[in-house]
N, C-alpha and C positions, 0 to 999 in steps of 0.2 A: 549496116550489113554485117549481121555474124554466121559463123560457123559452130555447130549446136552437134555435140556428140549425144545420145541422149542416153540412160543408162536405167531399163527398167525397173523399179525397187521388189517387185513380185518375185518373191523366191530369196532376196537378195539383200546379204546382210552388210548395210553400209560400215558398220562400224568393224565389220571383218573389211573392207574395203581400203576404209580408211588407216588401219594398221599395217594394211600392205602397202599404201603407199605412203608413208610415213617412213618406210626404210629407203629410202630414195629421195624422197623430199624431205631437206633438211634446215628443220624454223631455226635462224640464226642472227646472232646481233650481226647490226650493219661495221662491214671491217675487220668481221670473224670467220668470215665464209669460206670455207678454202676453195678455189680457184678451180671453176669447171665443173662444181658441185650444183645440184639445185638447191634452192631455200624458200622458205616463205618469207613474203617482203613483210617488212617489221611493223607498218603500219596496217596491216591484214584485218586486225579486232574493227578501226575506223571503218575499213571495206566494208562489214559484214554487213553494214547498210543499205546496200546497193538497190536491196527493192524495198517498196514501202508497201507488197504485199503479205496479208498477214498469213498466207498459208507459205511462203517460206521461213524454212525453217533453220538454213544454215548455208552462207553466202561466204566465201572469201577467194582471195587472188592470190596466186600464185605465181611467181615470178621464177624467170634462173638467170644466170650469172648472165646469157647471152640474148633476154627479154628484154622485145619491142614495148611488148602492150599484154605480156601473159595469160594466165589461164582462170574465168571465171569459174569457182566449182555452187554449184548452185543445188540445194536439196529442199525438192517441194512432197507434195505427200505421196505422190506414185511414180514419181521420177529424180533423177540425178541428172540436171546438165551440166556438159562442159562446155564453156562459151569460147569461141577465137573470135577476134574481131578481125577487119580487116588490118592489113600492113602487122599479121604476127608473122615473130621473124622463126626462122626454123625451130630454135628452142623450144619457144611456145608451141608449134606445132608436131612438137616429137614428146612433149611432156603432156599434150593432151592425147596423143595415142597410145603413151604409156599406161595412164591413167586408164585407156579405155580397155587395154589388154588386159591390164590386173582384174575389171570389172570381168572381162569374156572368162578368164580364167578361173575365177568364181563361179561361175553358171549362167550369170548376168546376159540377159539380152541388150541388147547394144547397136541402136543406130545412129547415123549420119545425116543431118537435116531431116528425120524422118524417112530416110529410107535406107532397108535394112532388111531382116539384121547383116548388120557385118559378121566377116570372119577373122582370124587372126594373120592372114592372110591380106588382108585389106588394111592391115597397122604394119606391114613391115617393111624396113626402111626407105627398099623401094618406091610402095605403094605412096608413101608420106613426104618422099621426096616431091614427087610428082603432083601431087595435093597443093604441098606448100608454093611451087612454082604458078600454081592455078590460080591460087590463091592472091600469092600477090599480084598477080597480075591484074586480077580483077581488083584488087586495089589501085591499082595504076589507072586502071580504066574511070573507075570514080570519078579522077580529075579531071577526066577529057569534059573541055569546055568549062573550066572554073578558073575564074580568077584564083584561088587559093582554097585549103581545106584546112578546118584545125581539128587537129585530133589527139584527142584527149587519152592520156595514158592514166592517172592515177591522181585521186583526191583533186586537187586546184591546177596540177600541173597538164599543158600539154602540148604540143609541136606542132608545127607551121611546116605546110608542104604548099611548093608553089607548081604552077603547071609547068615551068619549065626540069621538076624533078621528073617528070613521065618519060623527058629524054633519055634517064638515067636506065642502065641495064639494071633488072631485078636484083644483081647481087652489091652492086655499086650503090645504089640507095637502100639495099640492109643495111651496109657497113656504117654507111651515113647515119642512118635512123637510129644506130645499135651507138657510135659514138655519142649523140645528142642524149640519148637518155641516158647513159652512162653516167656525164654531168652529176646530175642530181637524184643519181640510186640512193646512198646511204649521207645523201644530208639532209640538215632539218635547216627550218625558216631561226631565221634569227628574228627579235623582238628588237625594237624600235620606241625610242622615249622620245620625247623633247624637255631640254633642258635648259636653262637660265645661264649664261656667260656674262659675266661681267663686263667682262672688257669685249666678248665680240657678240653678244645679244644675245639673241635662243640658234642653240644649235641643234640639227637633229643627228641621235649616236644610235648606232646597233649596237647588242648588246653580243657579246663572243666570247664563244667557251674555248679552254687551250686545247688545243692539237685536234681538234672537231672540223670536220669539215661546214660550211654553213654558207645558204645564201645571203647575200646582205645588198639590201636595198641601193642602184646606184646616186640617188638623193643623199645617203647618209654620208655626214663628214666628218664624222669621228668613232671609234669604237669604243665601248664599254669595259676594261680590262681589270676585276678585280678592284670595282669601284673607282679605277682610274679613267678619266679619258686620254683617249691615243689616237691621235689627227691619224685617218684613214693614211697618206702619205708616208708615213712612220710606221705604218704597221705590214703594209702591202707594198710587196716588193714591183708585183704589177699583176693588174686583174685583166688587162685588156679590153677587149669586146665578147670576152665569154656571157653571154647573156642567158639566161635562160628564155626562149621562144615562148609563150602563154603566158607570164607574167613578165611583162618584159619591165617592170622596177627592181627585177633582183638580177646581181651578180653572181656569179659563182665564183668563188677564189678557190683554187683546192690548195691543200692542205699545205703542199709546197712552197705554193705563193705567197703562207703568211709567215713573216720571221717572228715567233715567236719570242727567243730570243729577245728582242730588241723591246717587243712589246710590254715583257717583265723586265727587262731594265728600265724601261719606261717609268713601269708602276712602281720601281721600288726606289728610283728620283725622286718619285712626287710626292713618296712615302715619307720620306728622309728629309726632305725639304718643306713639306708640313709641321715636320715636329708634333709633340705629344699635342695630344686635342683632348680636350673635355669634352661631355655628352653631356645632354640631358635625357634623364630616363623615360620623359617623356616620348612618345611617340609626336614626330609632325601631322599637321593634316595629309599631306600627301604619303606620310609610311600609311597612316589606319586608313589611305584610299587601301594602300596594298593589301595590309590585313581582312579587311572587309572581304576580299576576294577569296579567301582561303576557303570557308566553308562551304560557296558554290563548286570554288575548284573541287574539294573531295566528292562532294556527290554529283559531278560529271566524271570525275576522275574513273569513278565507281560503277557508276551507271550506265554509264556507257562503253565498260569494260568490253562485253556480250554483245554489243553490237545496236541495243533496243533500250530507248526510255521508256515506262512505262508508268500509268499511272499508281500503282502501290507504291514505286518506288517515288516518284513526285510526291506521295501524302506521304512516305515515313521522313520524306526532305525536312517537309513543314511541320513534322509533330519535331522533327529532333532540331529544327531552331527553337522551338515554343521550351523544350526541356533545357533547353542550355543556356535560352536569354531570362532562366529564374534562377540562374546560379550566380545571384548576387554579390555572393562576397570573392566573384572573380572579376575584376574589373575590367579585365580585358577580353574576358571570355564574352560581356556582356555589351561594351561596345562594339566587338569588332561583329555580335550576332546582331544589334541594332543597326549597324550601317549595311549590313548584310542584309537585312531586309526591307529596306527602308530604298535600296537600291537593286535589289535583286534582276529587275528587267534591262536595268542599264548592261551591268555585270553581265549576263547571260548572252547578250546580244555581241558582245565586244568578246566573250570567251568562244560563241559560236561563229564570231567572223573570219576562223579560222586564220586569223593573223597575228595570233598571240601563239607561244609554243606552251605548252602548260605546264613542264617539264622546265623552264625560264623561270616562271612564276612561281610555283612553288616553291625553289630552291630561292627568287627573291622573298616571298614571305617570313622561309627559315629565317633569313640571314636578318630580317627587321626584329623578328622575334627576339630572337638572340642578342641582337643588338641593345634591343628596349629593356627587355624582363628580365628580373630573376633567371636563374637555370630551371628551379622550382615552378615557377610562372607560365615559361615561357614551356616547358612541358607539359603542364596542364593544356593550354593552349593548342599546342601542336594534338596531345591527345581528343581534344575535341571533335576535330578534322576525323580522328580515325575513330569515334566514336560513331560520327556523324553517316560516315563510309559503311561503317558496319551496318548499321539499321537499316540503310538503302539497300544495301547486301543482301540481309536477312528478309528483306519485304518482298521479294519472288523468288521463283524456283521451286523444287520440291514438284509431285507431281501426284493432287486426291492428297495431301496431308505428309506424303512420303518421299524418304530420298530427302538428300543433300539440301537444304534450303541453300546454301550459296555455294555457285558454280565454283569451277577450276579457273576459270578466266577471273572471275570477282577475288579468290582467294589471291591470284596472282598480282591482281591491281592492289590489292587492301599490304600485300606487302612491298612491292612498290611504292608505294604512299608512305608508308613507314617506315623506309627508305630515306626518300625524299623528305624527308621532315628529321630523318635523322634520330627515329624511336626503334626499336628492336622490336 
């Protein structure tokens, strides 16, 4: 059950549209926002997927500081929706009336479920107040006669409502609903190894970045710190029963709960009590599993920047493995592109199980890189990746031969990536 503002495109210049509210909505990293501001949620590019219809043509979510379930903005070829679903919490309901006044104020005709047009009168705060109470209400109503409903807020994540929330007054299960998803607004999944212990068998570690907020599996018993491990115990002061509801294997710790602290004096014991270690330049079988991953990483990293894979950019994938696995006199360049294709279905399935962060993985590949090769080398290497990026880039866009062959979103990934690999 959604709420569908619909916004004619007849007459009506989206991208005058979209400038206006861009001054109001404000795309920000997670933990930069300032407080009571709107933003666009950071994984927005993933959204953009939302339908697997090919006449849309530009999809993403919009969240604010005080978003249940935010605002879908959707543009097909003769209209603009804006979606609410049910259980949106006022936020959401005063950012899609916003949305819908800038549209009126443009010349924009402008309706509600299909009936309309509105006037500006019909968006003001009054009018929206009363909406929103409608609103959820008839979200409450849903549950009559349901053991439970899960509802889904964003990508994998989503919340558990039982029938005995129906008891709750409308503004006592916002607060609730607006607490829950708070949780895990600006964290990311932590990634998850299994590892060989000597003394106490295979253990499983997440792996954890400092001063990051992150879920982490309540299975895992140790964390990852700087290539140290650190018994979960040791590092978490206490995680409780904060669970996240819809995937219920992850914890949420926030930030406060983990002593950081303790967790680098950890790592720099076990540093100091290793003493100096020799390497071998070789890579193990288990680093060139990682390495292998690198090249698919760039061209989803890339390709799915925009929202859409598509087939050019699938054949420039496999013309720029076929150019990189005859660059013979790079040895690394050439196994890490033969196990890369030798496994590519494995790899794609396990980067698309959305249980990997890729952003983990890359920054693990650097660090193998770097570890294994030359500086010289392992540059080459890392260049490959953004070689790789680019041709996937370069293989759509453009419109009849003209215009930008790679978007603003590809440009922003391909420096990300460059980034992340640690290349200027």
């Amino acid at each position: 059950m959604s709420l569908c503002y619909t916004i004619e495109k007849n007459g009506f210049s989206f991208d005058s549209w979209k400038q206006q509210i861009n001054q109001f909505v404000l795309p920000c990293e997670p933990g930069t926002t300032p407080e009571g501001t709107w933003r666009e949620m950071l994984v927005s590019n993933l959204l953009r997927n939302d339908s697997d219809s090919e006449e849309q043509k530009y999809a993403v979510r919009f969240l604010t500081e005080g978003s249940i379930r935010g605002v879908l903005v959707s543009e097909g070829d003769t209209s603009i929706d804006l979606i609410l679903n049910i259980f949106a919490s006022r936020s959401d309901q005063y950012l899609a009336a916003r949305m819908a006044w800038e549209a009126l104020s443009l010349g924009a005709t402008v309706m509600r479920d299909g009936e309309g047009p509105l006037t500006t009168a019909e968006l003001s705060g009054e009018a929206i107040e009363a909406l929103h109470r409608e609103w959820f209400a008839l979200g409450k109503a849903s549950l009559q006669g349901k053991e439970g409903f899960r509802m889904p807020i964003h990508a994998s994540f989503s919340l558990s409502l039982e029938k005995q929330d129906v008891e709750k007054n409308d503004d006592e299960l916002e607060r609730e609903l607006l607490a829950r998803v708070a949780q895990f607004g600006d964290a990311f999944i932590s990634t998850r190894m299994q590892i060989k212990d000597d003394n106490q068998g295979t253990k499983l570690v997440g792996i954890l970045q400092a001063d990051m907020p992150t879920l982490i599996m309540k299975d895992v018993e140790a964390l990852m710190m700087q290539e140290t491990l650190v018994p979960i115990s040791a590092a978490l002061t206490a995680v409780g029963n904060q669970v996240i509801d819809g995937i219920e294997c992850w914890v949420f710790p926030p930030t406060s709960q983990i002593d950081m602290k303790l967790v680098k004096a950890v790592a720099s014991l076990s540093t100091l009590a290793a003493g100096p270690q020799t390497k071998s330049n070789e890579p193990t079988e288990a680093e060139w599993k990682i390495i292998s991953y690198g090249p698919v990483l760039a061209f989803i990293w890339i390709a799915a920047s925009d929202g859409k894979v598509d087939q050019k950019e699938v054949a420039s994938f496999s013309r720029s493995l076929d150019v990189l696995g005859a660059q013979e006199k790079h040895r690394g360049i050439c196994r890490m592109i033969q196990l890369a294709s030798a496994n590519i279905e494995e790899i794609l399935s396990k980067l698309l199980s959305g249980k990997e962060n890729p952003v983990v993985m890359l920054d693990t590949f650097r660090s193998v890189i770097d570890n294994r090769f030359s500086t010289e080398e392992a540059n080459v290497m890392k260049g490959s990746l953004l070689y790789i990026g680019h041709k996937v880039a370069e293989s759509s866009g453009g419109f009849l031969g003209f215009g930008s062959k790679i978007s603003k979103d590809e440009k922003n990934a391909m420096a990300a990536l460059a980034g992340l690999l640690g290349l200027s």
